[in-house]
HTML snippet that shows the backbone in 3Dmol.js (N, CA, C, O; Angstrom):
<script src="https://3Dmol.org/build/3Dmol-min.js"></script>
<div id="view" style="width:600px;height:400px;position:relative"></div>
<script>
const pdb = `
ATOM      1  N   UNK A   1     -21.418 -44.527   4.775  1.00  0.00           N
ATOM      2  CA  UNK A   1     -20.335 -43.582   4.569  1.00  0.00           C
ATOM      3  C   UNK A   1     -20.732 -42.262   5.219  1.00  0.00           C
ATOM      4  O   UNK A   1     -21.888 -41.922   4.964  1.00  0.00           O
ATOM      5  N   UNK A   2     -20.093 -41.515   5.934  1.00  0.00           N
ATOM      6  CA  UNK A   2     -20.130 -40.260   6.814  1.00  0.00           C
ATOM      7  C   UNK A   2     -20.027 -39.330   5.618  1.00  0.00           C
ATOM      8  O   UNK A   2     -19.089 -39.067   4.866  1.00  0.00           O
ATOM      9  N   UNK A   3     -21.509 -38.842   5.688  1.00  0.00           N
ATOM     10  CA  UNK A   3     -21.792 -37.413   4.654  1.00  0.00           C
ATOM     11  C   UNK A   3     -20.360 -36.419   5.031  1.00  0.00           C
ATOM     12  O   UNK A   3     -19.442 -36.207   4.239  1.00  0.00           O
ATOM     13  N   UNK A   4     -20.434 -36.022   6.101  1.00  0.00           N
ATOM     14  CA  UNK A   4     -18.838 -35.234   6.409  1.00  0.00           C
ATOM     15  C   UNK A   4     -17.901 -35.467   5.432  1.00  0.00           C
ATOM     16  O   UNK A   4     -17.542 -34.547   4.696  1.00  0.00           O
ATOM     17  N   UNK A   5     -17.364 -36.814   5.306  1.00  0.00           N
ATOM     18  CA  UNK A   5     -16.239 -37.435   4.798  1.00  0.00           C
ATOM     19  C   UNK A   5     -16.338 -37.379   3.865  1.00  0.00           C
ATOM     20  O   UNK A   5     -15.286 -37.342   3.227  1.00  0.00           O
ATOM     21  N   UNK A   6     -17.632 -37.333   3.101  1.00  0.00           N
ATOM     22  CA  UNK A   6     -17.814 -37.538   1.650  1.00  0.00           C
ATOM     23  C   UNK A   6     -17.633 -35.968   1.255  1.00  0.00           C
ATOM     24  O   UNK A   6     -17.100 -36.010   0.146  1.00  0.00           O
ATOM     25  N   UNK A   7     -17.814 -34.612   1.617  1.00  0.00           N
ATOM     26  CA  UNK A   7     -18.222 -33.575   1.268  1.00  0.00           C
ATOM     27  C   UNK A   7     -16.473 -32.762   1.317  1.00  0.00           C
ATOM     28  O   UNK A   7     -16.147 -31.670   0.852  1.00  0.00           O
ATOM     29  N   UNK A   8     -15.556 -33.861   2.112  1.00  0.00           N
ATOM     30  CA  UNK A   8     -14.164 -33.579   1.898  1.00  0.00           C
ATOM     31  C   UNK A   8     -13.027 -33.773   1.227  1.00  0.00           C
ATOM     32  O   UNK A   8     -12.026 -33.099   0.983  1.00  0.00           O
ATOM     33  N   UNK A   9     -13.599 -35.389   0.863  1.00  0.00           N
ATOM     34  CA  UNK A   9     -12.761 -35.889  -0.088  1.00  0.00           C
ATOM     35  C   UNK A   9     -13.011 -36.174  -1.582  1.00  0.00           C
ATOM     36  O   UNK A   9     -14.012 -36.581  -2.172  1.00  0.00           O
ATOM     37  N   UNK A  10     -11.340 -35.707  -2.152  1.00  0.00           N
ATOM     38  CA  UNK A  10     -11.475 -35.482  -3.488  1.00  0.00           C
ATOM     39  C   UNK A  10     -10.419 -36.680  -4.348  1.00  0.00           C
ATOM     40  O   UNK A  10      -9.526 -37.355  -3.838  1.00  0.00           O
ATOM     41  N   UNK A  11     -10.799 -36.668  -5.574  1.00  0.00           N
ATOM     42  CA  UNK A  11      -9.818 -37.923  -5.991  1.00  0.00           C
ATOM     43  C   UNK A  11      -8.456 -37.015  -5.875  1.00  0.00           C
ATOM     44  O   UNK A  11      -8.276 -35.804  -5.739  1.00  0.00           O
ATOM     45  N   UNK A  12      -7.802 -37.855  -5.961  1.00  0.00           N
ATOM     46  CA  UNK A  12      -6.257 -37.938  -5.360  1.00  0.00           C
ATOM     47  C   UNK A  12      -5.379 -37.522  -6.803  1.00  0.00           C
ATOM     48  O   UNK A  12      -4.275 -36.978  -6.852  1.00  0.00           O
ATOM     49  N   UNK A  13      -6.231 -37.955  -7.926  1.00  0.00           N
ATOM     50  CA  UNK A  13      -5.272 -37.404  -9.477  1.00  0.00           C
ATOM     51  C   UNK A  13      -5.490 -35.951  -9.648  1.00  0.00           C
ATOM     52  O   UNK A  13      -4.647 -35.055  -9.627  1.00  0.00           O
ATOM     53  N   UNK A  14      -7.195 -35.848  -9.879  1.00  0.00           N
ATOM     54  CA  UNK A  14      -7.360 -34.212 -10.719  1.00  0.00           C
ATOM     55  C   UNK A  14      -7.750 -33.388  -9.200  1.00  0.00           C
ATOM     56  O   UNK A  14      -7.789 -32.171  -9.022  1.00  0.00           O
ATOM     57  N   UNK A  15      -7.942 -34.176  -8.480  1.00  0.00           N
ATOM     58  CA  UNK A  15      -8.547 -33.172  -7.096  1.00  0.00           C
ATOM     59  C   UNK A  15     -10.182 -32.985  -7.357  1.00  0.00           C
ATOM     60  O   UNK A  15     -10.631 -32.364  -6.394  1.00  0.00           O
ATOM     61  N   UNK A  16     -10.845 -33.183  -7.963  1.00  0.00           N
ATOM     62  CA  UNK A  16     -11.867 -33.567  -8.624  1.00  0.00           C
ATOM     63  C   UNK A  16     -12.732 -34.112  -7.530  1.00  0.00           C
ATOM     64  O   UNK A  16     -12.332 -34.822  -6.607  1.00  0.00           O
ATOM     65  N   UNK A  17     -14.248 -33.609  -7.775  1.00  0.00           N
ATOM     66  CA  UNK A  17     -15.365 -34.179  -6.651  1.00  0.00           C
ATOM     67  C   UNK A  17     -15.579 -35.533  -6.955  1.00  0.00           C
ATOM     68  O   UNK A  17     -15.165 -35.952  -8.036  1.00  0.00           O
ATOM     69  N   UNK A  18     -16.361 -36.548  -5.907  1.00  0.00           N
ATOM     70  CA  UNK A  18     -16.260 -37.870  -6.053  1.00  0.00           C
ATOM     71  C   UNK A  18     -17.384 -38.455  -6.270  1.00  0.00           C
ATOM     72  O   UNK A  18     -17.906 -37.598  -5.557  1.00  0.00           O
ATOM     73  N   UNK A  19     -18.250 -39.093  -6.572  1.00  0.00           N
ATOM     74  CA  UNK A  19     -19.687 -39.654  -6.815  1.00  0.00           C
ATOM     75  C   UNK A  19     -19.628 -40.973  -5.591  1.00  0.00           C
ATOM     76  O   UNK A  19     -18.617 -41.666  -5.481  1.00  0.00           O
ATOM     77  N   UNK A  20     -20.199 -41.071  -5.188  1.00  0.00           N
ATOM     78  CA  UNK A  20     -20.523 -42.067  -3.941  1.00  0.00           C
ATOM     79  C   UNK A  20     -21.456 -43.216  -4.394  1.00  0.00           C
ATOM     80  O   UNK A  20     -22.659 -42.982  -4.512  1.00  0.00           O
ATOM     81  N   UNK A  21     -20.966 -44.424  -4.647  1.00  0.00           N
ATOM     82  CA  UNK A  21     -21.819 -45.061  -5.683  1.00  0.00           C
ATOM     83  C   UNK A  21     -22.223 -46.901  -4.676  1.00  0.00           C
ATOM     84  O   UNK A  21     -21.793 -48.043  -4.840  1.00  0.00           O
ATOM     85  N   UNK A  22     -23.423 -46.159  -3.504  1.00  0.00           N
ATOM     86  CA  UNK A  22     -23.475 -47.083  -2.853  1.00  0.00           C
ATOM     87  C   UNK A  22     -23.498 -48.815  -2.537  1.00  0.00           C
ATOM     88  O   UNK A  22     -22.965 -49.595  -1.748  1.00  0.00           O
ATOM     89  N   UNK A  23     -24.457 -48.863  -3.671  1.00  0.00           N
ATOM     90  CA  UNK A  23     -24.696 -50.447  -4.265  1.00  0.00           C
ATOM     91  C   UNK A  23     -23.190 -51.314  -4.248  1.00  0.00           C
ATOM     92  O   UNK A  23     -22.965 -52.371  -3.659  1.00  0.00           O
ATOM     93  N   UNK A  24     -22.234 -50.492  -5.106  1.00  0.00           N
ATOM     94  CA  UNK A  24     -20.844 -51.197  -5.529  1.00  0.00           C
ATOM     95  C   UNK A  24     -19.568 -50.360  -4.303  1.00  0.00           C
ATOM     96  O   UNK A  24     -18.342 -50.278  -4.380  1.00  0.00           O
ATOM     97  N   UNK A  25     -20.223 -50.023  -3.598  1.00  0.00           N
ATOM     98  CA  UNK A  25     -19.075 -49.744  -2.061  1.00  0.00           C
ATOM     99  C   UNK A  25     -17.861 -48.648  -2.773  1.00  0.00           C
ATOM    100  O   UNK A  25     -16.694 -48.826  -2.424  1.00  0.00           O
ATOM    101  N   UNK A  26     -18.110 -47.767  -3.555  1.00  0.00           N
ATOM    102  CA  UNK A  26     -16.861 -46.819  -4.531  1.00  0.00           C
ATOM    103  C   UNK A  26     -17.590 -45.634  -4.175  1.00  0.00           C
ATOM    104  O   UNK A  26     -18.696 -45.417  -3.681  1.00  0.00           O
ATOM    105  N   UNK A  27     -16.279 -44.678  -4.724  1.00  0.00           N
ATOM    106  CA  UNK A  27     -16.044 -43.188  -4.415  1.00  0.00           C
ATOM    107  C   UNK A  27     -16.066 -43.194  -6.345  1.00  0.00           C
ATOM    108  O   UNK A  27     -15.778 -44.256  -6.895  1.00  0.00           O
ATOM    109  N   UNK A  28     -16.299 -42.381  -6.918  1.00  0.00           N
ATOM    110  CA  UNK A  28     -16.247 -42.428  -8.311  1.00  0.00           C
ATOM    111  C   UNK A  28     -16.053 -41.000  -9.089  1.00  0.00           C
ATOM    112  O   UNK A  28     -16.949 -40.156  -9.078  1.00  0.00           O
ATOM    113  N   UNK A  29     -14.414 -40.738  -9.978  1.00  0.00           N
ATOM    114  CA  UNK A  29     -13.905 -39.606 -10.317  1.00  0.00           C
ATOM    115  C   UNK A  29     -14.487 -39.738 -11.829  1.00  0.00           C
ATOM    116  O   UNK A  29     -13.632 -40.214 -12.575  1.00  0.00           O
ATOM    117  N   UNK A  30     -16.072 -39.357 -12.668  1.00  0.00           N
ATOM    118  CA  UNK A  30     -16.188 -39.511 -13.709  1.00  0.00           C
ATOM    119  C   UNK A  30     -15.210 -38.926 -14.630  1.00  0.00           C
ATOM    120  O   UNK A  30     -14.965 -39.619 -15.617  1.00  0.00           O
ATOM    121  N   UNK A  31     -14.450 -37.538 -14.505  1.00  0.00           N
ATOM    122  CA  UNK A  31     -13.333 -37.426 -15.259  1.00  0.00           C
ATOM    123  C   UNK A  31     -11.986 -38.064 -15.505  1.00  0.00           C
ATOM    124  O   UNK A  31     -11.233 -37.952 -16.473  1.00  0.00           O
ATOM    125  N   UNK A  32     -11.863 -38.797 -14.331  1.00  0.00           N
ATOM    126  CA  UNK A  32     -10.888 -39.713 -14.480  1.00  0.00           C
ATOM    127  C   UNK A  32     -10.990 -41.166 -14.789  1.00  0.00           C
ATOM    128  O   UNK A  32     -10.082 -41.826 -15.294  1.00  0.00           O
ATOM    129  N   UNK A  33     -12.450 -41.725 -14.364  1.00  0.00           N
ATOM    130  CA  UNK A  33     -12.502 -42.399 -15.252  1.00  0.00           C
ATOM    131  C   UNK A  33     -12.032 -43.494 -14.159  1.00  0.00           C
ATOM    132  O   UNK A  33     -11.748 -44.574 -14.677  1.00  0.00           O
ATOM    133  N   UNK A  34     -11.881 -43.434 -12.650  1.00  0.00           N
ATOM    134  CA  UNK A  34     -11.198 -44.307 -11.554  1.00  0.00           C
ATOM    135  C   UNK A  34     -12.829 -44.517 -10.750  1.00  0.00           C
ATOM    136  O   UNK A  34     -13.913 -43.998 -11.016  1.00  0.00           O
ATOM    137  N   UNK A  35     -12.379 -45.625  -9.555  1.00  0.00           N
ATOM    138  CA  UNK A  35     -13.856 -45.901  -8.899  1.00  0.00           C
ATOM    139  C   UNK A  35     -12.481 -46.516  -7.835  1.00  0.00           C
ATOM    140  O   UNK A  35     -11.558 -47.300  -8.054  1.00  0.00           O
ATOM    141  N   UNK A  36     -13.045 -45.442  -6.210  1.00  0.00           N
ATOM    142  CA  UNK A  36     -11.652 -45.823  -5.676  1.00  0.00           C
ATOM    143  C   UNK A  36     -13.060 -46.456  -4.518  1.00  0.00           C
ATOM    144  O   UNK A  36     -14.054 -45.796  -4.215  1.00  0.00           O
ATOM    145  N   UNK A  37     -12.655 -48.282  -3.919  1.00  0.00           N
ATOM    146  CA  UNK A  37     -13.448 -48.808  -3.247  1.00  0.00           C
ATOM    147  C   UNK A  37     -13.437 -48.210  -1.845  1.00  0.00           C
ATOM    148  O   UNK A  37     -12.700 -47.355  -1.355  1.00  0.00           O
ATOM    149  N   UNK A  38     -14.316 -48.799  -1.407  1.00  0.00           N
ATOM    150  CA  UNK A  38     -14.620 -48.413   0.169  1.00  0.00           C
ATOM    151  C   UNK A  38     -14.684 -50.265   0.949  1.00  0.00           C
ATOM    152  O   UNK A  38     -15.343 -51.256   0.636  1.00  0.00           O
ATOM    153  N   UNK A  39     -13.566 -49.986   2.129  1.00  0.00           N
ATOM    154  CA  UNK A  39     -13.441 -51.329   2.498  1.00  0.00           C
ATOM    155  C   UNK A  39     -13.473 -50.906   3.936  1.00  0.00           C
ATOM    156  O   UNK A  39     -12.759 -50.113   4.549  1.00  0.00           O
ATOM    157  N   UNK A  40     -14.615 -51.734   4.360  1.00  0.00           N
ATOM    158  CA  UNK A  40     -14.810 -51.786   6.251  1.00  0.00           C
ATOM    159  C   UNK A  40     -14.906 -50.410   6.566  1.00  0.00           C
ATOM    160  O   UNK A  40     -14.458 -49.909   7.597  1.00  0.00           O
ATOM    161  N   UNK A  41     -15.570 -49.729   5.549  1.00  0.00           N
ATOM    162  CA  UNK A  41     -16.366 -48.496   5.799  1.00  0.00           C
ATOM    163  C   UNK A  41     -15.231 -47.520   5.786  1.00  0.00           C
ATOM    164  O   UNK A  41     -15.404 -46.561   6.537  1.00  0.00           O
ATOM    165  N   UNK A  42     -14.238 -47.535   5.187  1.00  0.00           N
ATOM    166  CA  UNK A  42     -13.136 -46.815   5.082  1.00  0.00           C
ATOM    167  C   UNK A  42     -12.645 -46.331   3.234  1.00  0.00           C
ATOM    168  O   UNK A  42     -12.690 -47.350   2.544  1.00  0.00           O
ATOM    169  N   UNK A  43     -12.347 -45.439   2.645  1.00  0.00           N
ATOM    170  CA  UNK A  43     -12.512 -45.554   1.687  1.00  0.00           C
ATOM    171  C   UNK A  43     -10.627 -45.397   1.302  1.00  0.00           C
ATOM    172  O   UNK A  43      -9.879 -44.557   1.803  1.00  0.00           O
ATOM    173  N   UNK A  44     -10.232 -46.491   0.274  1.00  0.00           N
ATOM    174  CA  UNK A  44      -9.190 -46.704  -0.410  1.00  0.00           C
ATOM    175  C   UNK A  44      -8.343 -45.623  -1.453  1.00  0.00           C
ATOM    176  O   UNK A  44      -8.071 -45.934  -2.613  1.00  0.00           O
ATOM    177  N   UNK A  45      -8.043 -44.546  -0.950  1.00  0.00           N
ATOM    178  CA  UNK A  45      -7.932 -43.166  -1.667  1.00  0.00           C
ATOM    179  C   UNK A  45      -6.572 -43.202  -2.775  1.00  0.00           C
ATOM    180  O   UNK A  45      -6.012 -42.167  -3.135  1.00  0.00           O
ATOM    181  N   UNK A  46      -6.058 -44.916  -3.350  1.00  0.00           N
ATOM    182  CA  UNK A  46      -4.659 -44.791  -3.643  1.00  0.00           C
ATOM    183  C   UNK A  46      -4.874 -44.621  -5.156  1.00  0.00           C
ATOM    184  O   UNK A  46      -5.719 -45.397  -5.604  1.00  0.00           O
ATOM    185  N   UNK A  47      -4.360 -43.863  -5.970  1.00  0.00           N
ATOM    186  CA  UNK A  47      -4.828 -44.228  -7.599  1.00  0.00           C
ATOM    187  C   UNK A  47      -4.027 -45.377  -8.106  1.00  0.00           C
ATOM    188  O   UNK A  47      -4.611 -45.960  -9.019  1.00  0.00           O
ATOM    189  N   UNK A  48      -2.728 -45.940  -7.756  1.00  0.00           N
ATOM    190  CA  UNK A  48      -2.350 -47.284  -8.029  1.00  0.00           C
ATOM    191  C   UNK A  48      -3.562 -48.608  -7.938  1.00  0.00           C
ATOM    192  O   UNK A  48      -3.602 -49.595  -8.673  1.00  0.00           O
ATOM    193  N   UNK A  49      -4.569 -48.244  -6.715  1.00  0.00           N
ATOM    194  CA  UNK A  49      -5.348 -49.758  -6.499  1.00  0.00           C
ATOM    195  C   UNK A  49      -7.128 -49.278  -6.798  1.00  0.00           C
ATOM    196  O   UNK A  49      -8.058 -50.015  -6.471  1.00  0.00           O
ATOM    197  N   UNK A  50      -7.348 -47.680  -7.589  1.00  0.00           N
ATOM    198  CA  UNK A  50      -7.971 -47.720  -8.432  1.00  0.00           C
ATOM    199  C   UNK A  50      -8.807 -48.208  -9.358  1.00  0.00           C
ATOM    200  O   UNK A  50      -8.200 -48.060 -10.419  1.00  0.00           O
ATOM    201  N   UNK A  51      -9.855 -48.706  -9.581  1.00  0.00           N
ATOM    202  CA  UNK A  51     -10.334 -49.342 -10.885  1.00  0.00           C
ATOM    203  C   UNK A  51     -10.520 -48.424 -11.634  1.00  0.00           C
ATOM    204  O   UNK A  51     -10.921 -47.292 -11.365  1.00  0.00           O
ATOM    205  N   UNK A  52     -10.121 -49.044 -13.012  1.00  0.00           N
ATOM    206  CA  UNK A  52     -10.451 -48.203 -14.132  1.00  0.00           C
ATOM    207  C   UNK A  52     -12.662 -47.885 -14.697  1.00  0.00           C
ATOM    208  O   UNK A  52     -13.753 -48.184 -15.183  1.00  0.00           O
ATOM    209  N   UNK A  53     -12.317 -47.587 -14.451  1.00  0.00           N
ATOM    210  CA  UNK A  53     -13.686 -47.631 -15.226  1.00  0.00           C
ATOM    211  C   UNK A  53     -14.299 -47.829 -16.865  1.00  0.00           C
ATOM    212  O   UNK A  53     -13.830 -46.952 -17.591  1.00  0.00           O
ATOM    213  N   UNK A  54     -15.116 -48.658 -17.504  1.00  0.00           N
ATOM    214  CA  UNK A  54     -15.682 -48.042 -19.403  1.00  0.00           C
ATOM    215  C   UNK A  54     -16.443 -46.615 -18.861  1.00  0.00           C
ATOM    216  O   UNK A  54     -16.958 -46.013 -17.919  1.00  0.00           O
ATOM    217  N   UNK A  55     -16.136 -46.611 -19.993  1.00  0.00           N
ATOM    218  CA  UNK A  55     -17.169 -45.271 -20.571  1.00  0.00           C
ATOM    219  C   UNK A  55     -18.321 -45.368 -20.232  1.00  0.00           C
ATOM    220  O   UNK A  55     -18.704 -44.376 -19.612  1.00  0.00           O
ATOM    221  N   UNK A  56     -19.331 -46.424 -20.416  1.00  0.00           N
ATOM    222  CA  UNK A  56     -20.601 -46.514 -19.471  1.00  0.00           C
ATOM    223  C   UNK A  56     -20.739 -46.344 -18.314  1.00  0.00           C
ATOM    224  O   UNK A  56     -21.676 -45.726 -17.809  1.00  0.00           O
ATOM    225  N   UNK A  57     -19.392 -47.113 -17.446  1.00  0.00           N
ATOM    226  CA  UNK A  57     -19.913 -46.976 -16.226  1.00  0.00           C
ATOM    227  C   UNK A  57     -19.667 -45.548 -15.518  1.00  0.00           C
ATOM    228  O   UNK A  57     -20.392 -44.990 -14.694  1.00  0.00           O
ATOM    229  N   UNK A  58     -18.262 -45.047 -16.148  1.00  0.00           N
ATOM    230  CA  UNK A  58     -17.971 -43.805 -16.384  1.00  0.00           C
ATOM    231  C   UNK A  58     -19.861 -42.228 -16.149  1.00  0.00           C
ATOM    232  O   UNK A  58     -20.121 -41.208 -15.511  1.00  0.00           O
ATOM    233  N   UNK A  59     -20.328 -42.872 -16.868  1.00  0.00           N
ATOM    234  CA  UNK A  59     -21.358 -42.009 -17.048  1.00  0.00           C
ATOM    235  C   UNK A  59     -22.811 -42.475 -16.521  1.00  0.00           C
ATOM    236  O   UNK A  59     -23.824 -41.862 -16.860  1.00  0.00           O
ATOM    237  N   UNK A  60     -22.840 -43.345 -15.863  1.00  0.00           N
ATOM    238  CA  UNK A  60     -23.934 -43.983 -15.079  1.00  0.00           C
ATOM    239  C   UNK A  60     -24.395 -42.830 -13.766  1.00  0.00           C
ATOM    240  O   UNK A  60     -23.451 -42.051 -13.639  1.00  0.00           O
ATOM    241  N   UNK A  61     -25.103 -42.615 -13.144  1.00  0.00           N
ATOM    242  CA  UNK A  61     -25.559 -41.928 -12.330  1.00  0.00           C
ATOM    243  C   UNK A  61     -25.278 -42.570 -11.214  1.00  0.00           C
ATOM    244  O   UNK A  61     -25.625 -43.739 -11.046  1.00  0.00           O
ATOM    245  N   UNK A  62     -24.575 -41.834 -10.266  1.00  0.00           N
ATOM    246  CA  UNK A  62     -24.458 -42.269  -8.880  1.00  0.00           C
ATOM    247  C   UNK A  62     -25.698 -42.669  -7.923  1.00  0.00           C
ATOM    248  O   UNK A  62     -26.671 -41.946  -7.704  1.00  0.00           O
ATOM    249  N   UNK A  63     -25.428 -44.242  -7.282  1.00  0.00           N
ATOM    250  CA  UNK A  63     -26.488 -44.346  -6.607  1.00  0.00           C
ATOM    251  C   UNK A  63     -26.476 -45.148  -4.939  1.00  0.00           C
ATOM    252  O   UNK A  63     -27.519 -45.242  -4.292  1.00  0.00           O
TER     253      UNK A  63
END
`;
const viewer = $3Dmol.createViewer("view");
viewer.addModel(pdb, "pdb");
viewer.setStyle({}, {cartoon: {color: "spectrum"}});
viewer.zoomTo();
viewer.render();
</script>
């Protein structure tokens, strides 16, 4: 993922910074509680196709 790209984009609900959560290919809004994927190195910015997140994963440390 292009550090650039990452340092611009924000989730799409609260406008909110994103956690980059390499292992599982996601952009991740812990206040919202969404994990928006990254497909063919492109990242999926829609909150309709969103995953929800638990509360654990919610609060897991980006890695």
């Amino acid at each position: 993922m292009d550090p650039k790209l990452l340092e611009i984009l924000v989730c799409p609900v609260c406008k909110g910074p994103l956690d980059y959560r390499r292992s599982a290919a996601e952009l991740v809004c812990k206040p919202c509680r969404l994990a928006y994927a990254i497909r063919d190195g492109i990242p999926v910015m829609l909150a309709d196709e969103a995953r929800e997140l638990s509360a654990d994963e919610a609060q897991a440390d980006a890695s």
